[in-house]
SETOR-561612 format. One record per residue (C-alpha): x, y, z; residue in three letters; residue number from 1. Coordinates in nm, 3 decimals. Each point is the difference from the previous one (the first is absolute). Layout:
N
px_py_pz_code_pos
X_Y_Z_ALA_NUM
...
# end
This chain:
378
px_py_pz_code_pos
2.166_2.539_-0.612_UNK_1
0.398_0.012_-0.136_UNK_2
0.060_-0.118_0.368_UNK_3
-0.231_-0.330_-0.016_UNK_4
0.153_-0.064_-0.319_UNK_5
0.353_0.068_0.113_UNK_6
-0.108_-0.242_0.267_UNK_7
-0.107_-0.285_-0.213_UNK_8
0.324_0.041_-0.222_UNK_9
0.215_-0.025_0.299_UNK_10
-0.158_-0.305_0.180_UNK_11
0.266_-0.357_0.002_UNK_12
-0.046_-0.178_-0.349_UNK_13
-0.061_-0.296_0.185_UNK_14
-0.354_0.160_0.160_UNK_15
-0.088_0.121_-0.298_UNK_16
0.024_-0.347_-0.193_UNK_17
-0.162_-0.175_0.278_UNK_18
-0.265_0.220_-0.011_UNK_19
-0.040_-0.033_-0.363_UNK_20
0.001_-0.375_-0.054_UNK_21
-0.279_-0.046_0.222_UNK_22
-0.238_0.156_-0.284_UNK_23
0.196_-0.077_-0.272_UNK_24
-0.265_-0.299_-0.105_UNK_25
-0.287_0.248_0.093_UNK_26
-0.217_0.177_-0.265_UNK_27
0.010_0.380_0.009_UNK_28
-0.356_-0.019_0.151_UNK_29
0.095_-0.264_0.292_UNK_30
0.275_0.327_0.018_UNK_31
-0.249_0.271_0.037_UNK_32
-0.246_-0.192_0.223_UNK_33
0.289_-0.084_0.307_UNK_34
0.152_0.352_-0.033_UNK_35
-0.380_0.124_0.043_UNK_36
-0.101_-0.221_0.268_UNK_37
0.362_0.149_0.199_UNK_38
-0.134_0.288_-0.133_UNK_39
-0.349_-0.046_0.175_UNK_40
0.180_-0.096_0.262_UNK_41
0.205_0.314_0.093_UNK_42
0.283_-0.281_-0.004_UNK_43
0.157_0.098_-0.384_UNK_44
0.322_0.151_0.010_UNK_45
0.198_0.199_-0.313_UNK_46
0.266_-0.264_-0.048_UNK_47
-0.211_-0.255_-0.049_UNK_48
-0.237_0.183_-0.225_UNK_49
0.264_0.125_-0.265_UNK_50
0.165_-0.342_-0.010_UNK_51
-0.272_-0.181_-0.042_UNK_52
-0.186_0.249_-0.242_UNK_53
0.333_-0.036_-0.214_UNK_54
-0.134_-0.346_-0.100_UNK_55
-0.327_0.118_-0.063_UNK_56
-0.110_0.005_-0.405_UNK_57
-0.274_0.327_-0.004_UNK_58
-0.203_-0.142_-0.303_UNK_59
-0.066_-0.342_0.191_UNK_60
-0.186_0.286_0.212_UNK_61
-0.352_0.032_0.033_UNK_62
-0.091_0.419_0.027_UNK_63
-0.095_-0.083_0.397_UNK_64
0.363_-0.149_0.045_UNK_65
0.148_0.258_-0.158_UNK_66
-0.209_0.260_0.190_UNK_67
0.105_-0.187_0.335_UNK_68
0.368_0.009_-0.087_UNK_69
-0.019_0.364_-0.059_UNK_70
-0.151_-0.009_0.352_UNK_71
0.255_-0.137_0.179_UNK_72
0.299_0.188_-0.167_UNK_73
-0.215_0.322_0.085_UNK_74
0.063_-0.081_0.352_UNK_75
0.312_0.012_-0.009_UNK_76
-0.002_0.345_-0.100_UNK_77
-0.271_0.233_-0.049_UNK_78
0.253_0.194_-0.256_UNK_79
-0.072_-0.290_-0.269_UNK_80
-0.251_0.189_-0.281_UNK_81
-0.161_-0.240_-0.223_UNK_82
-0.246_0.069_-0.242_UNK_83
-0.345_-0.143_0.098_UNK_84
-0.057_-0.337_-0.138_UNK_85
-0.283_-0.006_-0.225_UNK_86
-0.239_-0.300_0.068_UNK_87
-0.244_-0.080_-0.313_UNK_88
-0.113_-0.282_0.099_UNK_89
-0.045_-0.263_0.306_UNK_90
-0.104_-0.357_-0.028_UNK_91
-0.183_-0.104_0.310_UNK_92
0.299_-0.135_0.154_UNK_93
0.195_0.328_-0.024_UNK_94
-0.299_0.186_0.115_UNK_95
-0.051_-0.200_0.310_UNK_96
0.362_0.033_0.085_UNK_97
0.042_0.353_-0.025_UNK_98
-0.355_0.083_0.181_UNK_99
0.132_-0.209_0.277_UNK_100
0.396_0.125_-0.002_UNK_101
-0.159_0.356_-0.035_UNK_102
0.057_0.162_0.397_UNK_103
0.398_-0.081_-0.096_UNK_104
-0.004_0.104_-0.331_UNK_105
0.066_0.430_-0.040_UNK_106
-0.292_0.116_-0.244_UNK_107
0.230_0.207_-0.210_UNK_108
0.211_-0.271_-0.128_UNK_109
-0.292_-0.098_-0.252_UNK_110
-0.271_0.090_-0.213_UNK_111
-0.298_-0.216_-0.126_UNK_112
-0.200_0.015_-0.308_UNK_113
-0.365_0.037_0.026_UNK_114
0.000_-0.408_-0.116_UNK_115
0.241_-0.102_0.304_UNK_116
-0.195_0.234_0.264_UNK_117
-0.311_-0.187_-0.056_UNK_118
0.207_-0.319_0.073_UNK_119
0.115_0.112_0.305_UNK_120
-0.325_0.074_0.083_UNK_121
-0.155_-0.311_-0.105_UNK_122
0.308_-0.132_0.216_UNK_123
-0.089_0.222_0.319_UNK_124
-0.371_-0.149_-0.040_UNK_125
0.093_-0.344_0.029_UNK_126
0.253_0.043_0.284_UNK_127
-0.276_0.195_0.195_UNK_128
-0.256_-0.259_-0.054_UNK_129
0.242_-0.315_0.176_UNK_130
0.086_0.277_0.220_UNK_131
-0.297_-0.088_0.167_UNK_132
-0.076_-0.284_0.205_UNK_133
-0.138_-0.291_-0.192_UNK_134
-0.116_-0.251_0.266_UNK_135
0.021_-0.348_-0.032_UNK_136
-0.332_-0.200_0.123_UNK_137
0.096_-0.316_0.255_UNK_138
-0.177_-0.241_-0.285_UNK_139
0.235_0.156_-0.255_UNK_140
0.299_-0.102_0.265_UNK_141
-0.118_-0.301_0.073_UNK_142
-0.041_-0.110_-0.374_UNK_143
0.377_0.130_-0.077_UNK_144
0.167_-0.155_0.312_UNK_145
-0.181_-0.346_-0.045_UNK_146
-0.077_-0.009_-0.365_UNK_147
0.337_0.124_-0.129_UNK_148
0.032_-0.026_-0.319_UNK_149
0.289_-0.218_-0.124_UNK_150
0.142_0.267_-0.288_UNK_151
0.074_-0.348_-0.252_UNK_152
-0.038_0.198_-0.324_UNK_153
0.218_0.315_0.127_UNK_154
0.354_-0.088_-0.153_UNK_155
-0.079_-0.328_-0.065_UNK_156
-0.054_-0.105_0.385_UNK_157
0.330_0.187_0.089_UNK_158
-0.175_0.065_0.323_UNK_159
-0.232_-0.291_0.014_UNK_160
0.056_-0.247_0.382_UNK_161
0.233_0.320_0.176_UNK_162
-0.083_0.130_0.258_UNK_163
-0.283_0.308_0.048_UNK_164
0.073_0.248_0.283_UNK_165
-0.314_0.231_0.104_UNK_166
0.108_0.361_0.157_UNK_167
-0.309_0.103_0.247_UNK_168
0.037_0.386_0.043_UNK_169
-0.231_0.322_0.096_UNK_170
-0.070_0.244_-0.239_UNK_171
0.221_0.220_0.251_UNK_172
0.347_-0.181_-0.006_UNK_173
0.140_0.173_0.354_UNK_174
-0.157_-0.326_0.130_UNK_175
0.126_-0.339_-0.035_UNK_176
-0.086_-0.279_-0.281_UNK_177
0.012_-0.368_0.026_UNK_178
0.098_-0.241_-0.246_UNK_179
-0.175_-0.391_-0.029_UNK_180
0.197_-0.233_-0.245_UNK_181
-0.174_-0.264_-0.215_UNK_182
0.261_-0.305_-0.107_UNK_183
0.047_-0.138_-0.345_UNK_184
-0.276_-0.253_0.015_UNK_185
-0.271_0.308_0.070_UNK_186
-0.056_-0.083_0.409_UNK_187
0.074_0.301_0.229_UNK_188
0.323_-0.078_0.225_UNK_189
-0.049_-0.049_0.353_UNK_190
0.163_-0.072_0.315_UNK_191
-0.112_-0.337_0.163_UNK_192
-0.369_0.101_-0.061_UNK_193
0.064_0.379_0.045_UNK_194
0.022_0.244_-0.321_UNK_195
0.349_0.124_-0.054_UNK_196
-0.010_0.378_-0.001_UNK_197
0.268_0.316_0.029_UNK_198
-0.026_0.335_0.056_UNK_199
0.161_0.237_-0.260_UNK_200
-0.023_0.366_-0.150_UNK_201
-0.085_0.143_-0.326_UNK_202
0.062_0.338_0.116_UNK_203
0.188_0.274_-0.169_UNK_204
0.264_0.219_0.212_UNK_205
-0.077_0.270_-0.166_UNK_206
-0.399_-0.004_0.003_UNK_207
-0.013_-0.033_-0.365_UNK_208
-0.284_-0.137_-0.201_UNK_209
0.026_-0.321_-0.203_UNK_210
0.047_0.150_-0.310_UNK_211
0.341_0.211_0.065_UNK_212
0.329_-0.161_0.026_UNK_213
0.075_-0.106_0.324_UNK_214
-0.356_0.026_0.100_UNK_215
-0.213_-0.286_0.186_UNK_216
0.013_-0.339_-0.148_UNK_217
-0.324_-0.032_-0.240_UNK_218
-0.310_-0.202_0.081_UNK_219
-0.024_-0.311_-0.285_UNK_220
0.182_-0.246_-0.156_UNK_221
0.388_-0.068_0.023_UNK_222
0.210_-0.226_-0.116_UNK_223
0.272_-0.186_0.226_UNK_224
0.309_-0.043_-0.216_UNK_225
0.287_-0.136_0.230_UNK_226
0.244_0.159_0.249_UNK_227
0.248_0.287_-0.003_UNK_228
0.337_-0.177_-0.094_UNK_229
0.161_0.135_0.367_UNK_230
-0.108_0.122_0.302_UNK_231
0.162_0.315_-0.057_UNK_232
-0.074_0.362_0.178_UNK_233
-0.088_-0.196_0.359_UNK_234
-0.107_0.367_0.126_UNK_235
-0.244_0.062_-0.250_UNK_236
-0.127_-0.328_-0.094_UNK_237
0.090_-0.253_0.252_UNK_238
0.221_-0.300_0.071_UNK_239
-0.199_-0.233_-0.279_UNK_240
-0.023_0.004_-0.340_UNK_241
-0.286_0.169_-0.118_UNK_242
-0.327_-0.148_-0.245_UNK_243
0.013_0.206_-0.339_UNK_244
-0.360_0.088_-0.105_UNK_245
-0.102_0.064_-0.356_UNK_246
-0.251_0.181_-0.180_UNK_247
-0.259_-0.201_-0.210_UNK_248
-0.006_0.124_-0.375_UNK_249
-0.231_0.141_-0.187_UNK_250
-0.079_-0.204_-0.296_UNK_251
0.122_0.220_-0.334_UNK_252
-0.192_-0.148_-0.271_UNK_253
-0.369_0.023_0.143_UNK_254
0.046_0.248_0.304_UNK_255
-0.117_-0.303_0.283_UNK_256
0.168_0.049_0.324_UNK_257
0.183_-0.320_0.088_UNK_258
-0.163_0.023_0.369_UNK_259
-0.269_-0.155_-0.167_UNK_260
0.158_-0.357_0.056_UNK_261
0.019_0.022_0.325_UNK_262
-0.306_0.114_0.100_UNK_263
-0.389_-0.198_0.078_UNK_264
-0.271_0.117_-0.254_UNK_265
-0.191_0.199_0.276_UNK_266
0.314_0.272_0.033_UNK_267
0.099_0.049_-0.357_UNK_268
-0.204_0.314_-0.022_UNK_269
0.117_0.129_0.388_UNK_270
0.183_0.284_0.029_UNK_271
0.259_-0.088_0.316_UNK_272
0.247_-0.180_-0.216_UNK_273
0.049_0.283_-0.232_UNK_274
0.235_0.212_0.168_UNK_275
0.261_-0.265_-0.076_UNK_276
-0.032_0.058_-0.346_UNK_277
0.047_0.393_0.019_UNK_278
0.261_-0.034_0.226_UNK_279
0.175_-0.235_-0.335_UNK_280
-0.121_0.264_-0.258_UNK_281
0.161_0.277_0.223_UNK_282
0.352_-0.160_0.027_UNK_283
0.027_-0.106_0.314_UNK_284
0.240_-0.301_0.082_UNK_285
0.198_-0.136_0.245_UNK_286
-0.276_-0.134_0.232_UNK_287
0.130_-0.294_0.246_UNK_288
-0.115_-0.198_0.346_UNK_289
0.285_0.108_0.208_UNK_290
0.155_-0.001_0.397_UNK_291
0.169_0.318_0.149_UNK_292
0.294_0.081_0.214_UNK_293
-0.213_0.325_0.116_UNK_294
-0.076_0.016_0.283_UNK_295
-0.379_0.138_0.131_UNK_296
0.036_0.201_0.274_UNK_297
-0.342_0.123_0.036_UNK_298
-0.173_-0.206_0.142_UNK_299
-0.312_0.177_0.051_UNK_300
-0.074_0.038_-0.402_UNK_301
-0.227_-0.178_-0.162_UNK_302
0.220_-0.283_-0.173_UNK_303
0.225_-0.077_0.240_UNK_304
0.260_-0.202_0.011_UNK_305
-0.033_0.054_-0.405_UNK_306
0.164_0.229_-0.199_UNK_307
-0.136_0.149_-0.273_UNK_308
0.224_-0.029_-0.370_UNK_309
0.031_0.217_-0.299_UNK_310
-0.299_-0.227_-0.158_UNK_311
0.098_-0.304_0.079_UNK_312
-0.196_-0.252_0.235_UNK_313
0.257_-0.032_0.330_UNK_314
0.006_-0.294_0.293_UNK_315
0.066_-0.024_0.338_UNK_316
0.379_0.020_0.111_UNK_317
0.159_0.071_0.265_UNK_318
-0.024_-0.016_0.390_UNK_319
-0.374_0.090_0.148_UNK_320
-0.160_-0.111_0.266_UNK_321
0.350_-0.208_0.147_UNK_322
-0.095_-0.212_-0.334_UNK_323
0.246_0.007_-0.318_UNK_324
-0.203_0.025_-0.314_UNK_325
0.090_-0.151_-0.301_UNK_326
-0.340_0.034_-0.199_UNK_327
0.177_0.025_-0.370_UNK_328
0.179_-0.366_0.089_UNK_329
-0.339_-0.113_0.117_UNK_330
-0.161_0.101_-0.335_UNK_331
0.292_-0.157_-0.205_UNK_332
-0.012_-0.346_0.164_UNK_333
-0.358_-0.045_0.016_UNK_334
-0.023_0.077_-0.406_UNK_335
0.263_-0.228_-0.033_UNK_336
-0.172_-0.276_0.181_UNK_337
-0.334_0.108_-0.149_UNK_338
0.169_-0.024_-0.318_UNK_339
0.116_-0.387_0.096_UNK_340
0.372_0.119_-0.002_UNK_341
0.222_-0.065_0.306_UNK_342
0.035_0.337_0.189_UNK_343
0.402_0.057_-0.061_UNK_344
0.149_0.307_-0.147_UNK_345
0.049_-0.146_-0.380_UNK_346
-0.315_-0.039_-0.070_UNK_347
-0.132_0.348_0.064_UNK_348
0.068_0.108_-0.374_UNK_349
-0.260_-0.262_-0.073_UNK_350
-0.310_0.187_0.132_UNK_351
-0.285_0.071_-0.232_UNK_352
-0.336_0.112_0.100_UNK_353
-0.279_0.217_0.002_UNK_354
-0.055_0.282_0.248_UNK_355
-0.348_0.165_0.064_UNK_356
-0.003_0.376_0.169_UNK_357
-0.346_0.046_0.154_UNK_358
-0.158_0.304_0.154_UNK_359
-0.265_-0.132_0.165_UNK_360
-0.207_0.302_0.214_UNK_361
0.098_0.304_0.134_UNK_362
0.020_-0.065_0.396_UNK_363
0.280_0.102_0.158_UNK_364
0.159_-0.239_0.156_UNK_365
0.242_-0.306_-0.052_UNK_366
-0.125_-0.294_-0.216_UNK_367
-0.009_-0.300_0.199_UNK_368
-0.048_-0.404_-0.051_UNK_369
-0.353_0.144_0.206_UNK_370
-0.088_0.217_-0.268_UNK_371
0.076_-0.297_-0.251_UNK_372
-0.226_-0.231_0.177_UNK_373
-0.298_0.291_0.013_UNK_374
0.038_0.027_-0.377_UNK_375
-0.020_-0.373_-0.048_UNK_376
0.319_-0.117_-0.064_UNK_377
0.116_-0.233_0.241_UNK_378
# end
């Protein structure tokens, strides 16, 4: 431990300060919740742990981000003894999160009250229960993809004429999803007289469920909140800016789940679009359409040429099939157009939308613009 430290202290000022002002604006909880994700990751090194822990204020701390900074210092060195943090109680929130961040977490670090442990297992209930595959009917489809609800009383029509982007997946995401785009004015976007479709993933590297960080991206609602300022990290993410998707909030005076809005009467009371909001209660953030500079190289597996992200929903790149793929600048010019803005580079930060994540059976195989027109969409 004196040597990471030593490290840390010995690193150029100038690293140190850069890597400090880019979370000087951020709240000790954005703090927790990247170092975590790194963390989750196998990707979080000591340097930038201390140094950015430094900034950190421990009573803007919830007892689960305190519990998963005491995580990550711990492995760093096993030597660190810390007495158990006592956990009396767990809002529902808390619960979820630390039910699903559990398999990372080391048991001895904490202790729960008898009032917290029946959280977590009211928590462990309710993650079980989505756990499970909640199918989707083709009239329930239908009804969503052609009677889309327009969202005008959700911040005052905020997302009212954008664009709606529907995510067709399997319940088992090692097979490819396709996306259908509807334009401002509510018609779905085709090609001459063709329905524009593309092929992307919502698969996580690491096999995770929806509910852990970095897991598989959630089936529900999303919301499309611009680009990615620059196209930075080409390996990981491509050589176009990515779209930023947001969680819808949960309504704090009365409780109502802001999905609501966006949803025909007939699926209010469904399941599938629930794992969204877990997936917000839990923590997780961070969630973007996005290219890769990966490159597949198995191309016997299932979701090839895709690549599968750490929870994000990945495109096409890349050279397959003597074709060069550029599926993320395909996405970003036809929501432009959709959007009636002229498909040029400064007007990407004006994107707004909705984005529906749909598990619709459990075959196993690819969704195709076939298995669209079988359901009734086309």
């Amino acid at each position: 431990m004196k040597l990471l430290i030593l490290l840390v202290l010995i690193l150029p000022w100038h690293v140190k300060a850069e890597l400090r002002e880019g979370f000087s604006s951020k709240s000790s909880t954005e703090i927790i919740s990247s170092l975590w994700k790194d963390y989750s990751e196998q990707n979080l090194d000591p340097f930038s742990f201390y140094q950015l822990t430094a900034l950190v204020v421990p009573g803007e701390l919830t007892s689960i981000e305190q519990l998963l900074m005491q995580q990550m210092e711990r492995s760093f060195s096993k030597a660190i003894n810390s007495k158990p943090l006592f956990i009396k109680n767990l809002s529902s929130a808390e619960a979820l999160r630390l039910f699903s961040e559990s398999l990372l977490i080391e048991s001895q670090l904490y202790q729960l009250s008898e009032q917290a442990s029946v959280s977590l297992e009211q928590a462990k209930a309710k993650i079980d229960q989505l756990k499970k595959y909640n199918p989707i009917s083709h009239a329930e489809i239908r009804s969503l993809v052609l009677k889309t609800p327009d969202g005008a009383y959700y911040e005052n029509g905020a997302y009212k004429d954008t664009i709606r982007l529907f995510l067709f997946c399997r319940e088992d995401r090692s097979y490819p999803c396709l996306f259908i785009m509807k334009d401002i004015f509510g018609q779905l976007v085709r090609e001459d007289t063709i329905l524009w479709t593309l092929p992307a993933l919502a698969k996580s590297a690491r096999n995770i469920v929806y509910n852990q960080v970095n897991g598989e991206t959630p089936t529900g609602i999303h919301l499309i909140d611009s680009v990615m300022p620059i196209a930075d990290k080409p390996l990981v993410y491509g050589k176009f800016r990515r779209m930023i998707l947001n969680w819808l909030p949960k309504d704090k005076d009365g409780g109502k789940e802001m999905a609501l809005h966006f949803l025909p009467s007939n699926l209010k009371n469904s399941k599938w679009w629930k794992r969204s909001s877990i997936a917000r209660d839990v923590g997780r953030k961070y969630l973007r359409i996005h290219g890769t500079g990966r490159v597949n190289t198995q191309p016997h597996i299932s979701y090839y040429p895709l690549t599968p992200t750490q929870g994000c929903i990945s495109m096409r790149e890349g050279n397959y099939f003597s074709k060069d793929f550029r599926d993320q600048r395909n996405i970003l010019d036809q929501a432009l157009k959709s959007s009636r803005l002229l498909p040029v580079y400064n007007n990407e930060p004006h994107l707004k939308g909705v984005l529906y994540v749909i598990n619709i059976d459990k075959q196993k195989k690819s969704v195709t613009p076939e298995t669209l027109k079988s359901i009734g969409v086309l």
